[in-house]
CHARMM-style PDB file with segment names, atoms N, HN, CA, C and O in Angstrom:
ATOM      1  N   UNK     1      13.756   4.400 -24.433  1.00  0.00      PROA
ATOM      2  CA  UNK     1      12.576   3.575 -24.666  1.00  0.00      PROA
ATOM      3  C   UNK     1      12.752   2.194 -24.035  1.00  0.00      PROA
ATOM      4  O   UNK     1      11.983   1.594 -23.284  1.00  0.00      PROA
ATOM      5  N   UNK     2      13.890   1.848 -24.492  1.00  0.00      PROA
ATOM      6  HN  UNK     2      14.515   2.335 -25.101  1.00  0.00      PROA
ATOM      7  CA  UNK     2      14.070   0.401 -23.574  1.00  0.00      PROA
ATOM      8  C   UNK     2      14.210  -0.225 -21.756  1.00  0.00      PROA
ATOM      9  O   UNK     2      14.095  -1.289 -21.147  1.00  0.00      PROA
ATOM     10  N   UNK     3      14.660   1.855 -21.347  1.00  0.00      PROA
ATOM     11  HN  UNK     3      14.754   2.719 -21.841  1.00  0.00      PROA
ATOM     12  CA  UNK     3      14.710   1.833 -20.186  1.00  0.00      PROA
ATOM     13  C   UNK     3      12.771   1.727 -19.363  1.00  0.00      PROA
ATOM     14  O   UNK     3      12.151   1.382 -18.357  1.00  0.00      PROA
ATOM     15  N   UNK     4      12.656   2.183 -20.415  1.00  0.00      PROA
ATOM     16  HN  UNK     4      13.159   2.463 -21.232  1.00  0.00      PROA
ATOM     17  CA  UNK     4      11.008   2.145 -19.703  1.00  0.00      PROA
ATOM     18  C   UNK     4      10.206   0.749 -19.971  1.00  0.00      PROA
ATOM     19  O   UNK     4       9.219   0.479 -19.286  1.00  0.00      PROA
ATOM     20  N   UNK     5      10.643  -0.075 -20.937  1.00  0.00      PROA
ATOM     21  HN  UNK     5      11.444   0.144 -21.494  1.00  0.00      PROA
ATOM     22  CA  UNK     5      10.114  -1.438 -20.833  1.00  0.00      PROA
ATOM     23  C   UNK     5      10.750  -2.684 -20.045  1.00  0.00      PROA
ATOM     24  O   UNK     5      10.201  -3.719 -19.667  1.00  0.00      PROA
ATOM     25  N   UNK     6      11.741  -2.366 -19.951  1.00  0.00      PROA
ATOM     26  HN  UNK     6      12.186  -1.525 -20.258  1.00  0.00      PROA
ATOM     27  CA  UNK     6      12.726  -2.803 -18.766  1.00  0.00      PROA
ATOM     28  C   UNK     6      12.328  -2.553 -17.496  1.00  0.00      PROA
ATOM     29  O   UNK     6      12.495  -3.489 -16.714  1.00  0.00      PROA
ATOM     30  N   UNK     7      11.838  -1.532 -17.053  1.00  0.00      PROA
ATOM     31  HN  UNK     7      11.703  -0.771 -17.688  1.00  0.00      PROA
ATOM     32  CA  UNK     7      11.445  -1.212 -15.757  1.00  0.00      PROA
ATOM     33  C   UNK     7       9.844  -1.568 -15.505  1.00  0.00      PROA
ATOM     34  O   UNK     7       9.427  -2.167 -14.514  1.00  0.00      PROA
ATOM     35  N   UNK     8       9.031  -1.078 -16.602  1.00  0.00      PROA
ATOM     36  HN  UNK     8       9.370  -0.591 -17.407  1.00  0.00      PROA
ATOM     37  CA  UNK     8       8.046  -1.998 -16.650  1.00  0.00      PROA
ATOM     38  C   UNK     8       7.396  -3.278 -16.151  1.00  0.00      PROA
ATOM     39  O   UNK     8       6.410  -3.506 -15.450  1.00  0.00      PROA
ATOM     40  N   UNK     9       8.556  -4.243 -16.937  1.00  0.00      PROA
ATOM     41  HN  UNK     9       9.357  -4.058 -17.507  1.00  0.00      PROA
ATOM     42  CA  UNK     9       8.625  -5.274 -17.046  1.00  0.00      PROA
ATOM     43  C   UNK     9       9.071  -5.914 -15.945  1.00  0.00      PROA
ATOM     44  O   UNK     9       8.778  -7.034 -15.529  1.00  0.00      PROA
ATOM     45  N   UNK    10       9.740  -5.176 -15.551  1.00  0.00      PROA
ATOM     46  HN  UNK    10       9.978  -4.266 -15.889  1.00  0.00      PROA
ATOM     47  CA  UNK    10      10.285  -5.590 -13.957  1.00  0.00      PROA
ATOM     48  C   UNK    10       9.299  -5.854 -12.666  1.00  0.00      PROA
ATOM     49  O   UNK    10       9.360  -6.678 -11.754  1.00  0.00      PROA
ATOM     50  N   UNK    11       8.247  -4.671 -13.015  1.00  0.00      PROA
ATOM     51  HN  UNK    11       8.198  -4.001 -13.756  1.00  0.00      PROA
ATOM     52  CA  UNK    11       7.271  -4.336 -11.788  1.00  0.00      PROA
ATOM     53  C   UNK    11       6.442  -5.337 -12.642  1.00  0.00      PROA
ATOM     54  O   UNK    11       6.489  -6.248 -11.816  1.00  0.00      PROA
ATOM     55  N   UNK    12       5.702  -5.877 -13.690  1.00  0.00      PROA
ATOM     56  HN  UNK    12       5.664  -5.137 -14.361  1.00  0.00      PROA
ATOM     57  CA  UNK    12       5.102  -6.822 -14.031  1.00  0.00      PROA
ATOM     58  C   UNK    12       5.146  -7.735 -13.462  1.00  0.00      PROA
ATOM     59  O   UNK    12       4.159  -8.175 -12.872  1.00  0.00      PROA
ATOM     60  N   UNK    13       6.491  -8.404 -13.458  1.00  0.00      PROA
ATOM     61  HN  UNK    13       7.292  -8.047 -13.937  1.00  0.00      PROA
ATOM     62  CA  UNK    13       7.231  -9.547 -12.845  1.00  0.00      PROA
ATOM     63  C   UNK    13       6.675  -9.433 -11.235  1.00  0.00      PROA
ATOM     64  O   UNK    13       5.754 -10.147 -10.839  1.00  0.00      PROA
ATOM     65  N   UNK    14       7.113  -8.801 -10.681  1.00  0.00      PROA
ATOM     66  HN  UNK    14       7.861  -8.221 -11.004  1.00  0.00      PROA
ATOM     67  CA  UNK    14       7.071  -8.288  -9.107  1.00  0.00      PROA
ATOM     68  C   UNK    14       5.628  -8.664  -8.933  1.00  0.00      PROA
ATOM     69  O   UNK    14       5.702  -9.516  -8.047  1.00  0.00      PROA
ATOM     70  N   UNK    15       4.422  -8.547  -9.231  1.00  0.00      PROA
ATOM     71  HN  UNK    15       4.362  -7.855  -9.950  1.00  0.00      PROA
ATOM     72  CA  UNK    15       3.651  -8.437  -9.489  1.00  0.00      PROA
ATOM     73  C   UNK    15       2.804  -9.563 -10.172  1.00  0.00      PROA
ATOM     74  O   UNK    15       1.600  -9.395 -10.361  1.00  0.00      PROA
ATOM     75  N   UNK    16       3.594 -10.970 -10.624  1.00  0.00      PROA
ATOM     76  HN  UNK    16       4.573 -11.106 -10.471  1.00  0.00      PROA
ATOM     77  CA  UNK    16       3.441 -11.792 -11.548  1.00  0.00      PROA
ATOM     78  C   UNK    16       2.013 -11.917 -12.829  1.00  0.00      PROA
ATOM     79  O   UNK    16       1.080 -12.590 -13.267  1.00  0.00      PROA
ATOM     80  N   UNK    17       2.819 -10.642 -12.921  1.00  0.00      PROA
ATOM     81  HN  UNK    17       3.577 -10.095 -12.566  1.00  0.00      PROA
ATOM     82  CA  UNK    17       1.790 -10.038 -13.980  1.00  0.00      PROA
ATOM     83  C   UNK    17       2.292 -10.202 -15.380  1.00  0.00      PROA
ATOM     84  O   UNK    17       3.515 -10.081 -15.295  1.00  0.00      PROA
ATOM     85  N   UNK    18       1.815 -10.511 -17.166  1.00  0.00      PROA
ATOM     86  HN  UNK    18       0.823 -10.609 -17.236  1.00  0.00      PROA
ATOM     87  CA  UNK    18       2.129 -10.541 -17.974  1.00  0.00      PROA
ATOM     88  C   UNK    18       1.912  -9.261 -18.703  1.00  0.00      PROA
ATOM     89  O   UNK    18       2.760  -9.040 -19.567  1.00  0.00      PROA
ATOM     90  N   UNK    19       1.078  -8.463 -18.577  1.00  0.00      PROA
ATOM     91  HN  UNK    19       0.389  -8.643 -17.874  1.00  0.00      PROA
ATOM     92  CA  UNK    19       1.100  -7.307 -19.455  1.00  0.00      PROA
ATOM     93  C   UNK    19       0.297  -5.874 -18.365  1.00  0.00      PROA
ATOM     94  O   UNK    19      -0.122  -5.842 -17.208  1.00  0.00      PROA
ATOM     95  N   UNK    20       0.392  -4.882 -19.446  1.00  0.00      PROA
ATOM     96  HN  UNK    20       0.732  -4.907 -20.386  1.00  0.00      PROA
ATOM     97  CA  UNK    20       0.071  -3.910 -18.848  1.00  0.00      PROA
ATOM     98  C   UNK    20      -1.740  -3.893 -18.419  1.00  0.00      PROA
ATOM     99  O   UNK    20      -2.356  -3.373 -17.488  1.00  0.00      PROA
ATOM    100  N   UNK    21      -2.082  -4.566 -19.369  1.00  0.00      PROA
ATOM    101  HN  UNK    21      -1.582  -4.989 -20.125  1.00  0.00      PROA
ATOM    102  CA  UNK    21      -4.038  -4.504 -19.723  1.00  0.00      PROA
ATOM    103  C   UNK    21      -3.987  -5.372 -17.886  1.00  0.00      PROA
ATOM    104  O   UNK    21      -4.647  -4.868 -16.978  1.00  0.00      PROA
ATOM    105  N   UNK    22      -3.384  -6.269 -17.716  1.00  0.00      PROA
ATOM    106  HN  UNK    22      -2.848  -6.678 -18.454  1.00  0.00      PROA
ATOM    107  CA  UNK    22      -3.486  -7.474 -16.882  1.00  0.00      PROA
ATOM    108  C   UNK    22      -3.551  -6.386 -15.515  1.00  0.00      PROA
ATOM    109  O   UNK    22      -4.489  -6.457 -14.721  1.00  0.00      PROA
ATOM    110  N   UNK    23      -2.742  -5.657 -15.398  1.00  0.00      PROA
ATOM    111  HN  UNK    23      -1.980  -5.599 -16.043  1.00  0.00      PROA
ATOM    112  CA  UNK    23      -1.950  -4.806 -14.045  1.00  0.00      PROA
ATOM    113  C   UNK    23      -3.278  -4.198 -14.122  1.00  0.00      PROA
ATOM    114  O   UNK    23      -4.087  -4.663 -13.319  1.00  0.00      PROA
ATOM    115  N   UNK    24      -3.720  -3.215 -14.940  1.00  0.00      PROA
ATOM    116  HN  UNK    24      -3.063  -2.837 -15.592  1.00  0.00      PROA
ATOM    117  CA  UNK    24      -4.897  -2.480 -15.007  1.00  0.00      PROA
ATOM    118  C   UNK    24      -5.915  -2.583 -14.565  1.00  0.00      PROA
ATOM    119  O   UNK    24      -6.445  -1.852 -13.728  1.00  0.00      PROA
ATOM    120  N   UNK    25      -6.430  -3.743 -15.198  1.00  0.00      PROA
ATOM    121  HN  UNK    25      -6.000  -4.337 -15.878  1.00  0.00      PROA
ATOM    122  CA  UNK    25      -7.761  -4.441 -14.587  1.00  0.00      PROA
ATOM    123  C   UNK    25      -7.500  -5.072 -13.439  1.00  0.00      PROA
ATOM    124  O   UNK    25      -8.575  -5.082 -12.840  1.00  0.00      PROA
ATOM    125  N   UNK    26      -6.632  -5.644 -12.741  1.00  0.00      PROA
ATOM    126  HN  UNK    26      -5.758  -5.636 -13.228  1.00  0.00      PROA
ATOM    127  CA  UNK    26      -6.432  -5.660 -11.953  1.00  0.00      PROA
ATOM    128  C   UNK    26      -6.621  -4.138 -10.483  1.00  0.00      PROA
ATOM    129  O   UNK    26      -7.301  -4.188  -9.458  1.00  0.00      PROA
ATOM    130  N   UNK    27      -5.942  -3.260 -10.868  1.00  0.00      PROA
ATOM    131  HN  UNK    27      -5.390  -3.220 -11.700  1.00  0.00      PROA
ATOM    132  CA  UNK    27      -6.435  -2.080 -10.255  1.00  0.00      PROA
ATOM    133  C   UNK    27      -7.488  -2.041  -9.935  1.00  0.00      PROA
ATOM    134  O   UNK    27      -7.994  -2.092  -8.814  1.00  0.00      PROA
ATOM    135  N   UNK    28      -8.035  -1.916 -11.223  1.00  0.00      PROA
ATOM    136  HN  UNK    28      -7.623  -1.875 -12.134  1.00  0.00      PROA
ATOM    137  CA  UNK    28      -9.243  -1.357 -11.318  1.00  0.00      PROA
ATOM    138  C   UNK    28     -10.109  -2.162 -10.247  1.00  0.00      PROA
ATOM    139  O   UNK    28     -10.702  -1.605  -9.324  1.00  0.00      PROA
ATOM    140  N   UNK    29     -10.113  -3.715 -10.506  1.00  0.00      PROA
ATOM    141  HN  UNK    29      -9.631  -4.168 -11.256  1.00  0.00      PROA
ATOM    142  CA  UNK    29     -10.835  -4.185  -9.438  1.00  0.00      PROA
ATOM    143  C   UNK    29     -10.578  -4.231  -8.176  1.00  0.00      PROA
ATOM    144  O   UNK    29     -11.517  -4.582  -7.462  1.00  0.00      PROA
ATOM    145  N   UNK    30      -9.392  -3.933  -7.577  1.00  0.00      PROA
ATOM    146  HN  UNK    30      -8.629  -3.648  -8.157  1.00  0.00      PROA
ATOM    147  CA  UNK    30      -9.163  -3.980  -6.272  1.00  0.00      PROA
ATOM    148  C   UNK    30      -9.788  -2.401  -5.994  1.00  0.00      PROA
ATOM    149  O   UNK    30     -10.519  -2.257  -5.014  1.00  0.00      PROA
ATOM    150  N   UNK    31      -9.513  -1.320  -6.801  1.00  0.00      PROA
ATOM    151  HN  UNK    31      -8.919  -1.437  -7.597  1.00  0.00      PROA
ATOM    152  CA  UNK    31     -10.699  -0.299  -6.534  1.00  0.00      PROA
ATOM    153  C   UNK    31     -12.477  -0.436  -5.978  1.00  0.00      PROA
ATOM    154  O   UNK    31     -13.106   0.084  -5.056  1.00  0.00      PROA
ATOM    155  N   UNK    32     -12.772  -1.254  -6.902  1.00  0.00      PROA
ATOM    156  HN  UNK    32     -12.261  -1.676  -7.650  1.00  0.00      PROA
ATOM    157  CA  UNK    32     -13.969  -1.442  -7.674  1.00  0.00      PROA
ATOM    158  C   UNK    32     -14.467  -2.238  -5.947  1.00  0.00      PROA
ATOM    159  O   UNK    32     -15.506  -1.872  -5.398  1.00  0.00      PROA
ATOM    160  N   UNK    33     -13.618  -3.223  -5.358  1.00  0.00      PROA
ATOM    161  HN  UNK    33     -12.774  -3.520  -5.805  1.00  0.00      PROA
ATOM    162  CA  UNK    33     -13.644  -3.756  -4.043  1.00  0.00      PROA
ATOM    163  C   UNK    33     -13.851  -2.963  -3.076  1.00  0.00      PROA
ATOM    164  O   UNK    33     -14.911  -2.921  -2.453  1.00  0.00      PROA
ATOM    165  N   UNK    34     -12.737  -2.167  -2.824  1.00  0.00      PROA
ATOM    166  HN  UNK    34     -11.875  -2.202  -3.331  1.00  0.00      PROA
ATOM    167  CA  UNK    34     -12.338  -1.024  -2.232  1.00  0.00      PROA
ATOM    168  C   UNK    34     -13.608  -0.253  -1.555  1.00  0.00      PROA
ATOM    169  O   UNK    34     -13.874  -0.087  -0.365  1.00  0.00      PROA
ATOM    170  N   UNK    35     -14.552   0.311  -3.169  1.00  0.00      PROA
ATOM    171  HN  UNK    35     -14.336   0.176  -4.136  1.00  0.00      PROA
ATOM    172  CA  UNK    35     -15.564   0.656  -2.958  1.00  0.00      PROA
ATOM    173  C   UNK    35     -16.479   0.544  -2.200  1.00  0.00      PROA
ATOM    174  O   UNK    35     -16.983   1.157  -1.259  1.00  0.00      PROA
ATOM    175  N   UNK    36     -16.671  -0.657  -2.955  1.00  0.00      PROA
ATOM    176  HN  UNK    36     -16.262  -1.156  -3.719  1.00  0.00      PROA
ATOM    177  CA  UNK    36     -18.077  -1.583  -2.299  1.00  0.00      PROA
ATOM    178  C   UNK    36     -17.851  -1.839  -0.913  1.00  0.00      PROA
ATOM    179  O   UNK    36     -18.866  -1.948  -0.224  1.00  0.00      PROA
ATOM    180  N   UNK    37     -16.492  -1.984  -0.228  1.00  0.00      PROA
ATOM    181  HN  UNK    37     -15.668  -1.895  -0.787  1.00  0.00      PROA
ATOM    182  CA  UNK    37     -16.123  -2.606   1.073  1.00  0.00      PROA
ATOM    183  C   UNK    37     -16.615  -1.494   2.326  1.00  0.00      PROA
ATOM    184  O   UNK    37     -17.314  -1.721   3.313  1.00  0.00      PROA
ATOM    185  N   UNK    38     -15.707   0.289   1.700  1.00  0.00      PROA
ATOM    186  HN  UNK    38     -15.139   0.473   0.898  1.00  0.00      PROA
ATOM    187  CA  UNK    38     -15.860   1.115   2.245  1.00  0.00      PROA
ATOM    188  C   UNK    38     -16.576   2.131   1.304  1.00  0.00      PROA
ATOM    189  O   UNK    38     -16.128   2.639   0.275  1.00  0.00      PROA
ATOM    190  N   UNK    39     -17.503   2.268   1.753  1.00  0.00      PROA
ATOM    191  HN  UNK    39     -17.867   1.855   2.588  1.00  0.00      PROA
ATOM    192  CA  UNK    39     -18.910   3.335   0.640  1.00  0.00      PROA
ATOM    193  C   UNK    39     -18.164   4.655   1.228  1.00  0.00      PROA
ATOM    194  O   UNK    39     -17.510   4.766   2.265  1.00  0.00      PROA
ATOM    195  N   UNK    40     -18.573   5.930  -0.090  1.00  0.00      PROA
ATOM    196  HN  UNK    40     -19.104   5.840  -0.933  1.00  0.00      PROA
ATOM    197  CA  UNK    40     -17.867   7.342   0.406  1.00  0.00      PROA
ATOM    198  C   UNK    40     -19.128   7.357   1.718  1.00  0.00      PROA
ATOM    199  O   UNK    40     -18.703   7.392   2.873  1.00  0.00      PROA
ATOM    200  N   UNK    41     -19.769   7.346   1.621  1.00  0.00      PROA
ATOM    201  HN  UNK    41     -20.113   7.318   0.683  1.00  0.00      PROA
ATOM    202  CA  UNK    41     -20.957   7.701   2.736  1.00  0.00      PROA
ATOM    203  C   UNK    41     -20.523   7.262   4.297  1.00  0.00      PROA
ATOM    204  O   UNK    41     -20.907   7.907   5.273  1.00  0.00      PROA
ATOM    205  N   UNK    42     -19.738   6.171   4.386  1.00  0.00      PROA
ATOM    206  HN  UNK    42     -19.426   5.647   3.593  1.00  0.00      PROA
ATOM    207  CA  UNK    42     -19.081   5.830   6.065  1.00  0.00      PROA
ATOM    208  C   UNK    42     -17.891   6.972   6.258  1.00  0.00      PROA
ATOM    209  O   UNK    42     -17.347   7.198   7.339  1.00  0.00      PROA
ATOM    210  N   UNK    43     -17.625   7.570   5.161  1.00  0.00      PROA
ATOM    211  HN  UNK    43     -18.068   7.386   4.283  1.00  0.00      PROA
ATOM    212  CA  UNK    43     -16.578   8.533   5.525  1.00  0.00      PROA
ATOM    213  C   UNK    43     -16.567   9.623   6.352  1.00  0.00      PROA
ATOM    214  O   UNK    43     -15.639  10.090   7.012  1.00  0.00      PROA
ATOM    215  N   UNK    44     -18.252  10.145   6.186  1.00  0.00      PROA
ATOM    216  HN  UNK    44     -19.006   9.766   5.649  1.00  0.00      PROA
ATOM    217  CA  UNK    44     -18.638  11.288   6.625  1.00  0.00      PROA
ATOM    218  C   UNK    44     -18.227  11.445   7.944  1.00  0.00      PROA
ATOM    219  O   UNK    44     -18.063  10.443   8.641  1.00  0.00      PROA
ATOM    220  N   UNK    45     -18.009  12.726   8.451  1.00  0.00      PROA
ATOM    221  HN  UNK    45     -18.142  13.540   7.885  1.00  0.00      PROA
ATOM    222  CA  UNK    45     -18.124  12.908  10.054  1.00  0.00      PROA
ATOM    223  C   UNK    45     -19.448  12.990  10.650  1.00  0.00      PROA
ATOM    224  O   UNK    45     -20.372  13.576  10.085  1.00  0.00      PROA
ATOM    225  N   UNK    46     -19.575  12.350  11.909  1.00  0.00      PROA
ATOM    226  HN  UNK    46     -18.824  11.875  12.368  1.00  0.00      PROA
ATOM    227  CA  UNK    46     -21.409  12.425  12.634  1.00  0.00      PROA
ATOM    228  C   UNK    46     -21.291  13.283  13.704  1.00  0.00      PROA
ATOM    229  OT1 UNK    46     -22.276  13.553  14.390  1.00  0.00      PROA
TER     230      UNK     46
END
């Protein structure tokens, strides 16, 4: 158990991140960017 909050905590750091909720939403919005930047619809082949 400690090995996994230890390692965690590590990539938090790396990351200068304080918690897990923080890393998350974070994701989420660089997704959420992602999106909007490149729509599935430019993916298509023409």
């Amino acid at each position: 158990d400690k090995t996994v909050k230890n390692y965690v905590s590590h990539i938090l750091a790396k990351l200068g991140m304080k918690s897990r909720t923080e890393a998350a939403a974070y994701a989420v919005s660089v997704e959420a960017e992602r999106k909007m930047r490149y729509p599935a619809e430019d993916w298509s082949a023409d």
